[in-house]
C-alpha atoms as one frame of an Amber mdcrd trajectory, in Angstrom:
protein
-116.669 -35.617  45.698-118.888 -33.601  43.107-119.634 -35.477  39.711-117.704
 -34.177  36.495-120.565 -32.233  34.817-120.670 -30.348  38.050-116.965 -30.095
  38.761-116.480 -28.770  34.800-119.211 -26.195  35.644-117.378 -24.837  38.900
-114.375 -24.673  36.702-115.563 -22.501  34.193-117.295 -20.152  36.444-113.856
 -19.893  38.391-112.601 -18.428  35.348-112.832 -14.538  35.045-114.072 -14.608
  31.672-115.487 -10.464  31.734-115.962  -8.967  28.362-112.678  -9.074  26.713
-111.018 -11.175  29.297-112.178 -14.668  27.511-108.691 -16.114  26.386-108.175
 -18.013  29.929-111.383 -19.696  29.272-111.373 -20.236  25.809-108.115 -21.848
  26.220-108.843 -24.352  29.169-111.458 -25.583  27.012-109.513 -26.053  23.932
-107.738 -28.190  27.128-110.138 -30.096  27.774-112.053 -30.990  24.690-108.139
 -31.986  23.734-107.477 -34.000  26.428-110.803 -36.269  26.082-109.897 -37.003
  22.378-112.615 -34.693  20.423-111.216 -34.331  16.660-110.682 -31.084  15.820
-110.261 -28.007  18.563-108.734 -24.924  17.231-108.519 -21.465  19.064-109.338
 -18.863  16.779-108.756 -14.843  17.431-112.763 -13.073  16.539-110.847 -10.293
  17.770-107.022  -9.046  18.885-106.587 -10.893  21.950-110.138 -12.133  22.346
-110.195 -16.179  21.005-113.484 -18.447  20.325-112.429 -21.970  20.759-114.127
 -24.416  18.157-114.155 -28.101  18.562-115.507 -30.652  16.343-116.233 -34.447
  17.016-116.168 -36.000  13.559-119.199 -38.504  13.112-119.298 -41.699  11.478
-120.730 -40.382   8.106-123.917 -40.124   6.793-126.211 -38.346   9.810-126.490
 -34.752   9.592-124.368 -32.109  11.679-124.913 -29.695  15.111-123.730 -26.842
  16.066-124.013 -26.438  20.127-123.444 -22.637  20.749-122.679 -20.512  23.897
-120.842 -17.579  24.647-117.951 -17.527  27.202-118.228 -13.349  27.967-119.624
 -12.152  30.993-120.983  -9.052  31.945-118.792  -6.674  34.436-119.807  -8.022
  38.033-121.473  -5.883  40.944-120.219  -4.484  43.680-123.288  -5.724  45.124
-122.170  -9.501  45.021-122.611 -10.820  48.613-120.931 -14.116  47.484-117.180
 -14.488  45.540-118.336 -14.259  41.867-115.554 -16.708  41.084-115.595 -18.716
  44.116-119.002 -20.560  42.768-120.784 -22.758  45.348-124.297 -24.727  45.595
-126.740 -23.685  47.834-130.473 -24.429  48.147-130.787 -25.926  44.965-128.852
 -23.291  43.352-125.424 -22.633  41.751-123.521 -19.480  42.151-120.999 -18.008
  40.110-120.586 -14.526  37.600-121.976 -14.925  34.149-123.456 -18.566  35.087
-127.433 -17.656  33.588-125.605 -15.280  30.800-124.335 -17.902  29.643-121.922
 -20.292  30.933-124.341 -22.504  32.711-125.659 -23.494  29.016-122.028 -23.176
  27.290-120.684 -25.547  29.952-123.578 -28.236  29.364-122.268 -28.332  25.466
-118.826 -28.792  26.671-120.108 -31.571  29.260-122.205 -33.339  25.742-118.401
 -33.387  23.891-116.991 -35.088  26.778-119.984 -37.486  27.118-119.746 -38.536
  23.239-115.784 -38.103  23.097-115.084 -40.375  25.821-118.133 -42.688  25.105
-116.351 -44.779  22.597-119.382 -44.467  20.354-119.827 -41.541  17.271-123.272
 -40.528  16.126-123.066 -40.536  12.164-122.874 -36.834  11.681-120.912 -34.561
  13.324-121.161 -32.642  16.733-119.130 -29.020  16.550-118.903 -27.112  19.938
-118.806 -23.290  19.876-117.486 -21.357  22.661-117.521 -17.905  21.364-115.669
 -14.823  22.915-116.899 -11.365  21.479-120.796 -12.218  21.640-121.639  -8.863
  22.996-120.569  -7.506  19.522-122.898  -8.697  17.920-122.192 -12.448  17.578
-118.739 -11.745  15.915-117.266 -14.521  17.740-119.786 -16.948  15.853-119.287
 -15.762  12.729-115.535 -15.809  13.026-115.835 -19.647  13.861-118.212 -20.207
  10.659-115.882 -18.520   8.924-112.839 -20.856   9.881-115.109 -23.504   8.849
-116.930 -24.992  12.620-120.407 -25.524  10.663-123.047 -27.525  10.708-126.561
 -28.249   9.279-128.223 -26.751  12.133-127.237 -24.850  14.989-128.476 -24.368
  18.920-128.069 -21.896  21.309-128.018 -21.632  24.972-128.988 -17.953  26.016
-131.289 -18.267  29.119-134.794 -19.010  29.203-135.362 -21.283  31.897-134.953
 -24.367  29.171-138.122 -22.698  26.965-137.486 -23.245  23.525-136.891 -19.997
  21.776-138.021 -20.080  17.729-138.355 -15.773  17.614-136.599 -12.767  19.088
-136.440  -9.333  19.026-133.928  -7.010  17.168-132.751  -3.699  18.264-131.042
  -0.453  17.047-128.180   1.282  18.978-128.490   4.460  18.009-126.269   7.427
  18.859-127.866  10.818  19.120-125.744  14.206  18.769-126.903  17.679  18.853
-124.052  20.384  18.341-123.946  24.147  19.591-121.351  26.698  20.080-119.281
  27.463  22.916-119.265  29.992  25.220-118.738  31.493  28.596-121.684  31.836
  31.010-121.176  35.355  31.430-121.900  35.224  27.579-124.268  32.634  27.368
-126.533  34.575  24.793-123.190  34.460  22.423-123.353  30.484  22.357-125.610
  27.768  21.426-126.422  25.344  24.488-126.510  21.402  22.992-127.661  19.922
  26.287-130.284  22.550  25.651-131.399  21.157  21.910-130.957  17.818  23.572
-134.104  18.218  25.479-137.010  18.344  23.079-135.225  15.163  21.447-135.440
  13.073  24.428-139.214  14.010  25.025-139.884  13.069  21.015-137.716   9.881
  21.580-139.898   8.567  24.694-143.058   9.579  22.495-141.991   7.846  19.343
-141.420   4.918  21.272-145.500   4.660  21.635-145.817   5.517  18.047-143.417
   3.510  15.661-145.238   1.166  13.737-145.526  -2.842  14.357-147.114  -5.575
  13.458-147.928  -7.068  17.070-146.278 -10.364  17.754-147.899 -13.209  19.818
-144.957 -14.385  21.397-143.347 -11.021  22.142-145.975  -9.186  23.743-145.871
  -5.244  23.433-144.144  -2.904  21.308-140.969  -1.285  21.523-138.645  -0.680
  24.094-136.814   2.311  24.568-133.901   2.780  27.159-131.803   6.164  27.112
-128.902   4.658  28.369-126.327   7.517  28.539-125.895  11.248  27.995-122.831
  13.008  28.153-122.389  16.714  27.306-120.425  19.454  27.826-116.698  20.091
  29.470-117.567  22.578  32.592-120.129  24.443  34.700-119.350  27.428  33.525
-118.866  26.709  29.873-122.052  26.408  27.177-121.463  22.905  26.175-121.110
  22.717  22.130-122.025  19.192  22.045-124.198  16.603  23.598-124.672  13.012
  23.105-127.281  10.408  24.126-127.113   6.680  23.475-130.547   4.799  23.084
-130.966   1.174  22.822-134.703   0.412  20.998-135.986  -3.416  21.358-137.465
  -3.832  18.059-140.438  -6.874  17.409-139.471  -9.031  14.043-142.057  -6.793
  11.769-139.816  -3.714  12.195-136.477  -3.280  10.434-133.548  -1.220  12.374
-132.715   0.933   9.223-136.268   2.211   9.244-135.816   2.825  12.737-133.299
   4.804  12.124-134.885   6.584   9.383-137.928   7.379  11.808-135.689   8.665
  14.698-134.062  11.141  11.657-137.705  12.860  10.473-138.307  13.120  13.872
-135.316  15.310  14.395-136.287  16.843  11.261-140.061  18.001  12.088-138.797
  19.403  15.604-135.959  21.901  13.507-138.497  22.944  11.609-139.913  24.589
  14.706-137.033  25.210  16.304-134.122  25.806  14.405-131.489  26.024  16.724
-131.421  22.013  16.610-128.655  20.383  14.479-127.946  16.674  15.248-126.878
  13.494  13.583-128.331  10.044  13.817-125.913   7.751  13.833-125.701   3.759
  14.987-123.129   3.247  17.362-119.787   1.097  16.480-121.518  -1.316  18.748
-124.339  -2.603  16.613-122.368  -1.843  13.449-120.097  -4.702  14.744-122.912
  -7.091  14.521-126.241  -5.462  13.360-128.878  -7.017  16.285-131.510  -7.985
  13.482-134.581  -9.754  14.415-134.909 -13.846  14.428-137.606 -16.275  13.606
-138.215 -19.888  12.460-141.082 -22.118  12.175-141.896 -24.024  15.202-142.244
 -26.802  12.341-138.864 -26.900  11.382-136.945 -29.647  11.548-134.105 -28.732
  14.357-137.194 -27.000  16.450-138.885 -30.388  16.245-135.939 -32.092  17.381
-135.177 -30.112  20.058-139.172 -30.279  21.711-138.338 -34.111  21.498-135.526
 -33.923  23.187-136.996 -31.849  26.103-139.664 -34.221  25.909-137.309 -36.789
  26.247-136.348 -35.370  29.626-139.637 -35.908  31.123-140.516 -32.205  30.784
-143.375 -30.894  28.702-141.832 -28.531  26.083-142.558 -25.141  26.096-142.124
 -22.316  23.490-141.190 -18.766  24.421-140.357 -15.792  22.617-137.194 -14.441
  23.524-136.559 -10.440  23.862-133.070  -9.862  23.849-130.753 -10.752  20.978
-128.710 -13.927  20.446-126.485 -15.744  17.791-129.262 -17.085  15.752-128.906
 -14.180  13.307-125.357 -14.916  12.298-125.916 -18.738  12.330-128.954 -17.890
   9.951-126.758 -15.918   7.618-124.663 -18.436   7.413-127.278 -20.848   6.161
-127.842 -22.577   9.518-131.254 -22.591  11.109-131.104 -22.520  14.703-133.430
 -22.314  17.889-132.489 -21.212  21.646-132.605 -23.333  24.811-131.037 -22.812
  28.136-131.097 -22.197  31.330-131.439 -19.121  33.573-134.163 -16.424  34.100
-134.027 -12.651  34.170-132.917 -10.406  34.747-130.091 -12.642  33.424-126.968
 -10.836  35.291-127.038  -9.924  38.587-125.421  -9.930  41.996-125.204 -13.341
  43.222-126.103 -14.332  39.464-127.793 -18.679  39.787-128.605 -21.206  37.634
-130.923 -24.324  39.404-128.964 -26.924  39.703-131.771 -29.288  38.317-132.199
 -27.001  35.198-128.575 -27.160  34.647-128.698 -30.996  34.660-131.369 -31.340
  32.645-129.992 -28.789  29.673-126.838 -31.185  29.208-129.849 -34.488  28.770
-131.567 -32.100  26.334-128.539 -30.800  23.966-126.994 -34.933  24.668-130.769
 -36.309  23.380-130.699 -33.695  20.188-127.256 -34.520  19.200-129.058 -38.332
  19.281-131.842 -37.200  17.597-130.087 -34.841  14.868-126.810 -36.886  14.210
-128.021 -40.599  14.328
């Protein structure tokens, strides 16, 4: 027989919980955190169909309070999986399951810390508020839509995966959507229309050029500059028509010194200098409904700060040296922040974060629910 922390983990993971798909999961842990006696659990839509479940064990009064955030989406498995993504299973050391590193290994440890205090008999003095938030890949809208129905705190952490490295800094990034427009024609007429895929071209050499040359203020924790990946391109409607559109989708990792609206502003003089040598160009820069859902802004805090403190103690208190690492994706530290709530990152899982036969370590696992159990200690006494 398995113990409970383990058993809770293999239940979440057996729940398809794909982007968009989270109410299953969101609901069997409204279930849960209901059935062990924690406070206040409410399900709460962030968008149609698509619930965040909040829970909230009231403290004693007087200690301050702590948020312990994770996200319940998943990205869309492989076809590559050689194991049943929602059949999880332990092997060499390692669990199994879709979505366990991004990020239910670390949003099931928070749920195991409710049960721990809920069923303990004891209450730290301040409160203890669990988020399990559904639409995270929109730009934290889940999280805000929790804040918003009042699951605060005075200090927040998150579980994104970084092998159990605290996280005080991440990157931002800009979404940007890239459209040049031409006319239509046949090919037997080409030289009647204007070819976008065509005008398309010198932008994606400028793009992959301006990604050397956009200025930064280098950070020591996220080494390098920017990152540019040209996701997707899509233009035209057949072979033998002159496509009157094309459109490319970029995402650009951005370091904390650099702003996303300038970004933007860069990519558009850009366009501008190339149409003033070629002319045939026309395009708009636009960023995509994606980010504008939840604007991917960079994140930092002082390694001094109180909750970072806290949290280094209570890895410490695990018998494991604490370690600070910059992050370089994004996480739900920027909505927390403007919301008032300082936060810092720790959890486990290493990149590339979703995979085929996606694991967590089972000892890493274990030893996140210790840490987020000794700052709730720590934080609410």
């Amino acid at each position: 027989m398995i113990d409970p922390d383990l058993q809770l983990l293999f239940d979440t993971l057996a729940i398809d919980s794909t982007w968009g798909l989270e109410r299953e999961l969101a609901e069997f842990m409204a279930e849960q955190m209901r059935s062990w006696g924690v406070d206040d659990v409410e399900l709460v839509e962030s968008m149609p169909g698509r619930p965040s479940v909040g829970g909230r064990i009231r403290g004693t009064g007087g200690g301050k309070s702590l948020i312990l955030n994770g996200h319940l989406d998943i990205y869309e498995t492989s076809p590559d999986w050689t194991k049943d993504p929602f059949g999880p299973e332990v092997e060499d050391g390692r669990v199994y399951g879709a979505g366990i590193a991004d990020m239910k290994a670390a949003t099931t440890a928070a749920l195991a810390v409710m049960r721990r205090i809920a069923t303990s008999g004891e209450r730290p003095r301040g409160d203890v508020i669990f988020q399990g938030v559904s639409c995270h890949f929109e730009g934290g809208v889940g999280t805000r839509s929790l804040l918003e129905a009042g699951f605060t705190a005075d200090a927040a952490i998150c579980g994104e995966p970084t092998d159990n490295t605290i996280g005080t800094v991440h990157r931002g990034a800009a979404y940007l959507k890239i459209t040049t427009f031409g006319k239509q024609a046949h090919t037997s007429a080409k030289e009647m229309g204007l070819n976008a895929i065509e005008t398309m071209e010198p932008i994606l050499v400028a793009m992959r050029e301006l990604e050397g040359a956009m200025p930064y203020t280098p950070h020591p924790d996220l080494p390098g500059g920017p990152n540019l990946n040209i996701g997707t391109i899509r233009g035209g409607t057949k072979h033998n028509q002159v496509p009157d559109r094309c459109e490319m989708t970029c995402d650009i990792r951005l370091l904390p010194s650099q702003d996303p609206y300038d970004v933007k502003l860069q990519v558009e003089q850009m366009i501008s200098n190339l149409k003033a040598t070629d002319p045939r160009i026309q395009a708009t820069v636009e960023f995509s409904d994606h980010w504008l859902s939840g604007p991917r802004l960079p994140y930092e805090i002082d390694r001094s700060s109180d909750i970072s403190t806290t949290v280094a103690a209570a890895v410490a208190a695990t018998g494991t040296e604490p370690v600070y690492q910059g992050i370089q994706f994004w996480t739900d530290m920027v909505p927390l922040k403007q919301f008032g709530i300082p936060a810092v990152n720790v959890g486990p899982g290493t990149p590339p974060y979703s995979w085929a036969d996606e694991w967590v370590e089972l000892a890493k696992y274990r030893q996140i629910i210790d840490v987020y159990a000794n700052a709730v200690n720590l934080w609410c006494k």
